[in-house]
N, C-alpha and C positions, 0 to 999 in steps of 0.2 A: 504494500500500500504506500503510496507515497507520501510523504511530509515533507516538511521543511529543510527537518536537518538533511532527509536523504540530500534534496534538493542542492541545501548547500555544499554539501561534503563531496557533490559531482562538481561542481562547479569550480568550487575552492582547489581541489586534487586534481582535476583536470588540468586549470592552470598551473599547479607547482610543476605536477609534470611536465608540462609544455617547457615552462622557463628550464626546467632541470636538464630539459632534453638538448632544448640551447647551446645549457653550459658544457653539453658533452660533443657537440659538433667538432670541436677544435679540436680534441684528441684525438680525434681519429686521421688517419695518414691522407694527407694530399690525393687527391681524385676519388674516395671513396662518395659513392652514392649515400645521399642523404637525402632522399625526396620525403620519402612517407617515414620517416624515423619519430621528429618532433609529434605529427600527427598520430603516432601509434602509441606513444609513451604517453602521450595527454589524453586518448581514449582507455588504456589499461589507467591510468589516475582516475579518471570518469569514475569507470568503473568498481573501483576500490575504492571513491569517496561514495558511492552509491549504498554500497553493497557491505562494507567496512564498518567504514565511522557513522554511516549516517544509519546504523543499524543500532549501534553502540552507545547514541548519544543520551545524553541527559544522567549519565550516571555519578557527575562532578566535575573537576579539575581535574583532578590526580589523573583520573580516566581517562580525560576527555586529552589530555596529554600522551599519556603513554599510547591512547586510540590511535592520534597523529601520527606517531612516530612511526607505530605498526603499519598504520597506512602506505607512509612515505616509503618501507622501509620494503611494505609486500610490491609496489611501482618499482623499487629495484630489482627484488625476484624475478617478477614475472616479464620485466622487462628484458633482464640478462637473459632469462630463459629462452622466451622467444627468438630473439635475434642471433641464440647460439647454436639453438634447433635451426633456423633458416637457415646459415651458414652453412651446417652437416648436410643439408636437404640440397643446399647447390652442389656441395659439391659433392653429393651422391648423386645429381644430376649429370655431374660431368665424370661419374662411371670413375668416383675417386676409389672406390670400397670393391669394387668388381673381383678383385681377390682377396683381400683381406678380412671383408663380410661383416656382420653388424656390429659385432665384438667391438671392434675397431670405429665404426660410427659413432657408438655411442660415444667412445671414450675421446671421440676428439672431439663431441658436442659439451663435454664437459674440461678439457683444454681449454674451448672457445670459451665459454664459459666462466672460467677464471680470467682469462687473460683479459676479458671484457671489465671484469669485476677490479682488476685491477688496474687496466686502463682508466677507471673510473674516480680512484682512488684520488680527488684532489679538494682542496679546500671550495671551492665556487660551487663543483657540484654536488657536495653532503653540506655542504652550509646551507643551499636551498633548500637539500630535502630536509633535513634537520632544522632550520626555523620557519620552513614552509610549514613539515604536520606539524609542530605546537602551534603555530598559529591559527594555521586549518584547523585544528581540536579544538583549541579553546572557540573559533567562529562556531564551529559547530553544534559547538556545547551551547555556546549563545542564543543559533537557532531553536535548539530541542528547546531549552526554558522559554525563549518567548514565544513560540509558533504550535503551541499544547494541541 
């Protein structure tokens, strides 16, 4: 059912992720494709501010803080995850696994995977996610109490 806070928690998360996904453009190496990246990390935040915080809300500060973080922190998850599964999927496309076989897929979707997470690793973009969800939470928490 929808409310307020879902409301804002899509809104609010959508945004961090959009700006977060920004700050991660520059990391990546000279000619990498970055069309739909911003747009896919601001819908995975949608999504997690939907379905996340705005489920979670009205339970206090303390909550509505650590809810934030959770959020910010599941927009990295799921975000690493995706784009490290896409990776393995091109290049199982380009007949990379043909003899070495899943075993080996998997384990270099989780290579990608790391290396992503630590490409990641910089002040600009855990600063967003990190005072984007307490601020996103405590909004959120704002919403749940005034929007009953």
């Amino acid at each position: 059912m929808p409310t307020g806070s879902k409301l804002v928690g899509a809104v609010l998360f959508c945004a961090i992720g959009y700006y977060a996904a920004l700050q991660v453009i520059p990391t990546f190496p000279e000619g990498t494709s970055m069309t739909y990246f911003p747009l896919v990390i601001a819908l995975i935040g949608l999504a997690n501010g939907w379905m996340v915080i705005g489920t979670r809300a009205g339970a206090g500060l303390n909550a509505a803080i650590a809810n934030g973080l959770r959020t910010s922190l599941q927009i990295v998850f799921f975000g690493l995850l995706l784009f490290s599964l896409r990776r393995m999927f091109i290049r199982a496309a380009d007949l990379a696994y043909t003899n070495s076989g899943l075993g080996h897929a998997i384990s270099d979707a989780l290579t990608f995977f790391m290396e992503f997470f630590i490409q990641s690793l910089t002040i600009e973009i855990w600063g967003v996610l990190f005072v984007g969800g307490i601020v996103g939470g405590l909004l959120t928490e704002w919403a749940a109490k005034t929007w009953r």
